[in-house]
N, C-alpha and C positions, 0 to 999 in steps of 0.2 A: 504494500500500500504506500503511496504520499497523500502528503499535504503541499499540496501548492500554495507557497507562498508569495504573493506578484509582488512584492516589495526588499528592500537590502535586509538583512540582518541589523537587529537592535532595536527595532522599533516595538510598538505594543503588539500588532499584526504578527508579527514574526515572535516575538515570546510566547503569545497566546498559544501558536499555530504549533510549536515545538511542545509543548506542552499538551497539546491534545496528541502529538506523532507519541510522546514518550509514553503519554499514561493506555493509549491505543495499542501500543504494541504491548504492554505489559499485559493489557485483555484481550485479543487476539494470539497472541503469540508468534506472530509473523512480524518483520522487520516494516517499519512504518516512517518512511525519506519526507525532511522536512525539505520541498522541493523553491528552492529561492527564483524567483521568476521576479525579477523588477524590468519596471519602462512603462510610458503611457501609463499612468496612473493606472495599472493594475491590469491594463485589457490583453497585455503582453503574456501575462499568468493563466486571466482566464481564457485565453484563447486558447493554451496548451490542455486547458482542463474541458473545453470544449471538444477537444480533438480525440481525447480517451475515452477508450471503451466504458459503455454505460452497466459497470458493475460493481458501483462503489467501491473499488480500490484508491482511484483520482479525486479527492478533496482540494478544495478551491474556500481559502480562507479571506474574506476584504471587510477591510474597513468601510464608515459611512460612507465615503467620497466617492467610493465604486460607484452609489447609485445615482450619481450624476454623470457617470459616463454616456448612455444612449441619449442625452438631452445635448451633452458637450460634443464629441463626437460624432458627425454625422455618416460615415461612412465606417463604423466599426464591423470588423470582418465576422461577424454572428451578432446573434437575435438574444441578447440578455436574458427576454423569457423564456423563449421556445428550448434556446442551446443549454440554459442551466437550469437544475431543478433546487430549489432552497430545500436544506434541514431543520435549519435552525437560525434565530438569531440569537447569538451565545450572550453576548455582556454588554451594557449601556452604561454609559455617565456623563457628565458634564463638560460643558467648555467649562472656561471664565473669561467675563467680561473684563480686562486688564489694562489699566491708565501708569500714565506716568504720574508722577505726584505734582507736578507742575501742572498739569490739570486741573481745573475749579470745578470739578464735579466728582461728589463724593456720592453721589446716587445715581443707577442708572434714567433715571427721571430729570438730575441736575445734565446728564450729558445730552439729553432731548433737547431741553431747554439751550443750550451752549451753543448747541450745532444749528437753532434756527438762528439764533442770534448771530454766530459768525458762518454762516451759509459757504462750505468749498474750502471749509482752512482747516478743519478736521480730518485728521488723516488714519489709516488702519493699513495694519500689513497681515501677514499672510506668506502662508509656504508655497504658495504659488495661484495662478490662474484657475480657479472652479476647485480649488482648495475648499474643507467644512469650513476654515477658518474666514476665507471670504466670503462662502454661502452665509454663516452666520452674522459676520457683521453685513451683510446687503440684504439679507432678512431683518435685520433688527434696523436700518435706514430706512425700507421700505415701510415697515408696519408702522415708524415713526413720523415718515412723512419729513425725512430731513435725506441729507446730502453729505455725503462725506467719499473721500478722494481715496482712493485703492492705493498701496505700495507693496506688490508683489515681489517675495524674494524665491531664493532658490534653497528653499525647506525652512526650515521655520528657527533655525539656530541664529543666523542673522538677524531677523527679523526683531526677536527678544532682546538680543546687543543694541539693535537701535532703540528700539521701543526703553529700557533704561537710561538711552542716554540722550533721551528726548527727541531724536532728530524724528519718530512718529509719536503718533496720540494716541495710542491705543490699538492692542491686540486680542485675539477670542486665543487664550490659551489652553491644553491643556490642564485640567484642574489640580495638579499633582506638581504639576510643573512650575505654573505660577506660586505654590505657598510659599514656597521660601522667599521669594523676592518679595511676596507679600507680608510676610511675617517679619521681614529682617526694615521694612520699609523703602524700599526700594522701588516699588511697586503697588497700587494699590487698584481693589477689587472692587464692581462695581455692583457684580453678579453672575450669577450662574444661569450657564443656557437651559436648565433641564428643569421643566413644570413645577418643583418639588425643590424646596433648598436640600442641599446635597449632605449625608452623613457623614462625607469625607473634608465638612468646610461647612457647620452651618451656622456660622455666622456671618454667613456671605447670603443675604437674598437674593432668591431667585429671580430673576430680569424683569418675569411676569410676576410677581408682586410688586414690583420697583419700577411701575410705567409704563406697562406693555402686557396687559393681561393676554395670555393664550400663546407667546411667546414660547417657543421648543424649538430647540436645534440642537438634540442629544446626539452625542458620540456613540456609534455600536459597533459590533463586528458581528457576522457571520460565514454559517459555515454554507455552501452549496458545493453540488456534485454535476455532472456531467447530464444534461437532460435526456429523457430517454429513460435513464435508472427504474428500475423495476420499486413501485413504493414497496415492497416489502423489504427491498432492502434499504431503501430511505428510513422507512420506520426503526429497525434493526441501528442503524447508524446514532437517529437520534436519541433512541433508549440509553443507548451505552455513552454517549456524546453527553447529555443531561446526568449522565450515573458521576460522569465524571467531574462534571463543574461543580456538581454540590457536593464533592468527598470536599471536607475541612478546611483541609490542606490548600486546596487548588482555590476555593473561596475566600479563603487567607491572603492567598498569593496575590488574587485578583484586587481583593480590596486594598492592596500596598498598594496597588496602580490606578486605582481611583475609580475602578468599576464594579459593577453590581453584574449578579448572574441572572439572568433572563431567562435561557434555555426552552426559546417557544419551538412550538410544531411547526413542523412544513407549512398548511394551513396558516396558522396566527402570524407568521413568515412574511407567505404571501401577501396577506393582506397589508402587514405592515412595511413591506417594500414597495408594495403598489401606492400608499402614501407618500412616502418619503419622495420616489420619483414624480409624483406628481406634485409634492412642494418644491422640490428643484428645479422643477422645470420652471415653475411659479416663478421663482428666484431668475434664474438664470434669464429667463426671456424678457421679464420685465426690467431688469438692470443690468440687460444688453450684456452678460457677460460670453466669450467665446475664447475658444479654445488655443492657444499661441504653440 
């Protein structure tokens, strides 16, 4: 068996994904290749996982950002629906809404306010083009009804070195990532993207309490297979795929990383991937973003 993983080593995708290969072959007993596939935001991956035979060997691990690929991409070589079938969505958590301290707004509600008043001088970055981090701040622009200037980098390590040193206004970081700068004061938190203040930060409200009710732009990952796959063995997969998020251990591991275990059915999957692409496309079309 692999896990296709469409992105470099180190990231949360790629921990997750070794981590399902490791505790999978310990239940199987067959050798289980965590398969590193980066490029094209991920379609590089799942193309290879398109290509393998439909018998649940080929696991196809992505993050949120996957599901703006057929909205970004017009010409992708397979049919996201048709070619992949979903198991599961494994774990959810939070952005954070993230200012430089030089900023006069200490509430996601005081930066509404700020950005109509200075219309085009607010700025946000991001680990690149049709990035969550851009979908999230161009969702939370749009719903507000204000204007703010894109500074796309190339992954998101830059981005944070500017964002400290003022030369932008504000990032949607990971939730784990921003506390320390948050905590040391370097940094300061406006809110979290996810419906629910977060049990990993809850003294940080959530964006929709603080100005933007209904406001959601959570971070997830899941798992999908090769379409075509016989649901018994999709079933079979997520039985054992869900056995293994809730052992302790692995819920432990997850919550160091700033995520919660979810572990929905194919079904529950479905539906909630058919959302999310149709809020990005939301996103994307309305704030012209496209693919460089």
């Amino acid at each position: 068996m692999r896990i296709i993983i469409p992105f470099s080593p180190g990231g949360s995708t790629d921990i997750l994904g070794r981590v399902l290969a490791q505790r999978l072959n310990e239940k199987f007993k067959v050798p289980v290749v965590a398969d590193n596939r980066p490029g094209a935001n991920g379609t590089l991956g799942a193309l290879a996982a398109v290509k393998a035979p439909p018998d649940g060997h080929t696991l196809l691990i992505v993050p949120a950002g996957f599901a703006a690929n057929p909205i970004m991409y017009k010409n992708l070589p397979y049919d996201q629906t048709r070619d992949l079938a979903p198991v599961s969505q494994l774990v959810a958590g939070p952005l954070t809404l993230t200012v430089h301290p030089s900023l006069p707004a200490k509430t996601a509600r005081d930066l509404i306010a700020l950005a109509k008043a200075r219309p085009g001088e607010i700025t946000f970055g991001s680990s690149g083009t049709g990035s969550l981090n851009q979908l999230a701040a161009e969702w939370f622009a749009l719903s507000a009804g204000i204007k703010m200037i894109h500074v796309p980098y190339r992954g998101g390590g830059t981005g944070v070195i500017d964002l400290m040193s003022g030369q932008i206004s504000l990032y949607f970081m990971n939730a784990l990532q921003s506390l320390p700068y948050i905590k040391s004061g370097r940094l300061r938190a406006l809110g979290v993207t996810t419906p629910q203040r977060s049990p990993f930060a809850p003294d940080i409200p959530a964006i929709a309490e603080s100005g933007l009710p209904g406001y959601d732009m959570t971070t997830w990952t899941a798992l999908l297979v090769t379409g075509g796959t016989p649901r018994e063995v999709i079933a079979k997969l997520h039985a054992e795929v869900t056995l293994i998020l809730n052992q302790p251990e692995t819920r432990e591991r997850l919550a160091a990383d700033g995520m919660a275990v979810v572990a929905s059915t194919p079904a529950q999957f479905t539906e909630f991937l058919a959302r999310e692409n149709s809020k990005y496309a939301r996103i994307i079309q309305t704030a012209g973003i496209a693919a460089q």
